[in-house]
N, C-alpha and C positions, 0 to 999 in steps of 0.2 A: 688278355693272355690266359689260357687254360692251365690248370696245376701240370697238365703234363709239358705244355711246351718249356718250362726252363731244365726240366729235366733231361728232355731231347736234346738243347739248345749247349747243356752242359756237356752231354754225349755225346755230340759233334767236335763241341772244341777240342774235347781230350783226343776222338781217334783223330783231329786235324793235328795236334802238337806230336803224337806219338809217328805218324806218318811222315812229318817232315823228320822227325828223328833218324828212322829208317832212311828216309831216302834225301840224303844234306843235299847231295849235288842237284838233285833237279827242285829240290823246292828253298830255289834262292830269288828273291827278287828282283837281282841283277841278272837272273837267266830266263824270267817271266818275258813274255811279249802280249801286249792290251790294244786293244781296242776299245777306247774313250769314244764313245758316238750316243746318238740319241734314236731310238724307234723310228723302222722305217727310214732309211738313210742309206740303204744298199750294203748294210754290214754284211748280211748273211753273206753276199757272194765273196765275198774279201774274207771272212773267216775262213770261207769254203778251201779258197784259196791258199790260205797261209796252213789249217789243221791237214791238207794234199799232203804236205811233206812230212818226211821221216822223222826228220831234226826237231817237228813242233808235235805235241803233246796237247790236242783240245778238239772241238767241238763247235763252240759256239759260245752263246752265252749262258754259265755255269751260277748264276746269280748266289755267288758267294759272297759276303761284307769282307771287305778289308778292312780288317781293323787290329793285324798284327801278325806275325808271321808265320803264326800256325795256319794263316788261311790257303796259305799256297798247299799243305796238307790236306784241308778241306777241298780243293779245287783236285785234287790228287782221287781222292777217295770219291769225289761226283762225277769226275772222267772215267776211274772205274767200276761206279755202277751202271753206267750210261755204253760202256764196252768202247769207251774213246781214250782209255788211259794207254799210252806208250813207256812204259816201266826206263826204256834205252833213252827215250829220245832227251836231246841236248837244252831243250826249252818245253817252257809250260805258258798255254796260250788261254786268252779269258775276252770277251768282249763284255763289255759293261754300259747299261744304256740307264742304269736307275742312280739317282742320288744317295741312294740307301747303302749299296754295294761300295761306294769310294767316299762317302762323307766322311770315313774319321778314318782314310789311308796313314799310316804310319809312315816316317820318314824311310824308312826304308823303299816302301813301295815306290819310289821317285827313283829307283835305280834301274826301273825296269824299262825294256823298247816299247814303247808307247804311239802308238798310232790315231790322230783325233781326224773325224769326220762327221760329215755333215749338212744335210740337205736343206733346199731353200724351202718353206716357213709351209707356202700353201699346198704343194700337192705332202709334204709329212704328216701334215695336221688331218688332212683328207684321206690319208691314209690307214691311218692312226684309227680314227674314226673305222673307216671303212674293215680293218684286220677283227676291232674288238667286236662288231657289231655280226661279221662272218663265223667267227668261231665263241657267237654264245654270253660273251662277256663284254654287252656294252656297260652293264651299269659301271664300268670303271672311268671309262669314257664318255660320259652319258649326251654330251656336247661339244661341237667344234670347242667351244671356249674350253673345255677340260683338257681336250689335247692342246690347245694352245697353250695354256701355263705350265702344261710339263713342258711341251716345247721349249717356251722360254727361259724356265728355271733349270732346266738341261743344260742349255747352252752355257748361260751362267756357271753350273761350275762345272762344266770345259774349258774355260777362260781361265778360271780358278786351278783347276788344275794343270792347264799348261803353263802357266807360271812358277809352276814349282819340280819340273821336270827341267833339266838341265838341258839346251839345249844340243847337244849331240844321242840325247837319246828320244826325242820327239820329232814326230814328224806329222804337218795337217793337211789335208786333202778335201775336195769336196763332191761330192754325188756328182755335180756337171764336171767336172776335169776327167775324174777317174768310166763313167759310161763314153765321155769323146773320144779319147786316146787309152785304153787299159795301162796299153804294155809302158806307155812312158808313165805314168802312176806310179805302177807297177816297178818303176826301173828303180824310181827317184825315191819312192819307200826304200828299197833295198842298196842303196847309196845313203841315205842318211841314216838310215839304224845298221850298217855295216851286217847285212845278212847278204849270205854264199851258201850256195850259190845263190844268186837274183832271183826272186820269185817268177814265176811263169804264167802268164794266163789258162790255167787251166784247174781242174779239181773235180773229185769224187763226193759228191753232196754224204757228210756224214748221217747214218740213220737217226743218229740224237738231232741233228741242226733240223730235220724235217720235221718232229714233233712240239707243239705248242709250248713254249716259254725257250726253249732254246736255241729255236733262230727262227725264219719263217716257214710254217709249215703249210702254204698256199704257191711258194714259189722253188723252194732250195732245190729239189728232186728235179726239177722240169730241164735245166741247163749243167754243160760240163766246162762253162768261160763265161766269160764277163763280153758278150754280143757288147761292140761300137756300135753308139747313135748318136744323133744331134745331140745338143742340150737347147733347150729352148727357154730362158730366161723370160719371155712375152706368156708363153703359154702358162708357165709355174705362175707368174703373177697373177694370172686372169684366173687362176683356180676359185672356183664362189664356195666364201666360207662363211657362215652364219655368226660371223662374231662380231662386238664392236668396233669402229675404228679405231680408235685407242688402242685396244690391244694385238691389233693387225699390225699397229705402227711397232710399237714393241715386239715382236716377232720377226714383222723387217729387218729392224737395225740390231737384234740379238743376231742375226745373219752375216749382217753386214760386217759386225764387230769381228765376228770368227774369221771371215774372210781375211780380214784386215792383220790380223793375228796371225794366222798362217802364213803371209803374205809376208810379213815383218820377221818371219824365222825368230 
């Protein structure tokens, strides 16, 4: 860490606590809406989706920490540097793909509508690969096996964290449900987290979600809905990943677990 980042870091938190001050009603936890997912997973178009409307307040992914309640402040003050902030609107929206951003969520943050998703193991991982390596930045990624342990450690605390959302404000889905049928996704989101009207398939790709770190910026521009296709469970499988077996198997059943979770409401 450089002598100037705690300075910055301190500078932030204060206009985050002064900003919630200013504005109580929209930066309340119980009026946030999240998207808990992992890289590459089809977030972007479902952010697309949900920041379309009036009522939501975001972008995409604002890779803010949670870690108390001046963050919904911070998230406030990154939407309006980014020219995504809605001052009116009734919720404030955040998608979260890093352990960094929700490892030390504060109870409060459990109040918020919460959305978990989630794609099968080998075309993410491939993909993952494939994003960092397009825009410059493989040494983050420098190997299938490096996206494979976030992969897995992702899902991990997604597990972790929908355990501690109360059931009527969670709800999980996954990359093949939601490309086969949108609009039933689509319905069954807005049935479980009581959002009216019912989201729509359709959406204005924000100019923030097309720029690098805040959603994809290879895909977000090009579509205005969420195109139906098959899902092909044979083909995700056959995807060839350079990693060992061992840890293909653990990325299997880290899948399989989410499934299973979702499934179990």
């Amino acid at each position: 860490m450089t002598t100037a980042e705690p300075w910055r870091e301190g500078l932030k938190r204060g206009l985050g606590q002064g900003v919630r001050l200013l504005w109580p009603q929209q930066c309340r936890f119980d009026r946030a809406v999240f998207l808990l997912a992992h890289m590459r997973c089809g977030s972007t178009a479902l952010s697309n989706i949900l920041c379309s409307r009036p009522d939501i307040s975001g972008y995409g992914e604002a890779h803010v920490r949670y870690d108390g309640p001046g963050a919904l402040g911070r998230l406030v003050v990154n939407q309006a540097r980014r020219g995504s902030w809605r001052p009116g609107a009734a919720h404030l929206f955040d998608k979260i793909l890093h352990d960094r951003h929700d490892a030390q969520a504060p109870p409060g943050f459990f109040a918020a509508r919460a959305i978990f998703l989630a794609r099968r193991p080998g075309p993410s991982i491939r993909s993952i690969r494939d994003l960092f390596r397009g825009i410059g930045r493989e040494e983050e990624y420098p190997d299938d096996a490096a996206a494979a342990r976030y992969y897995i450690t992702r899902l991990d605390a997604l597990a972790r964290l929908w355990a501690r959302f109360p059931p009527d404000r969670r709800v999980g889905l996954t990359f093949g449900a939601l490309i086969r049928d949108p609009e039933a996704e689509l319905s069954r989101i807005s049935a479980a987290l009581r959002i009216v009207p019912a989201l729509e398939n359709r959406y204005v790709s924000p100019a923030a979600s097309r720029r690098g770190g805040g959603g994809d910026p290879t895909q977000s521009g090009r579509f205005t809905r969420i195109e139906p296709r098959r899902d092909d469970p044979a083909r995700d499988a056959a995807v060839p990943l350079d990693i060992p077996e061992a840890l293909r198997e653990q990325a299997e059943a880290a899948y399989l677990r989410f499934e299973a979770m979702i499934r179990a409401g």
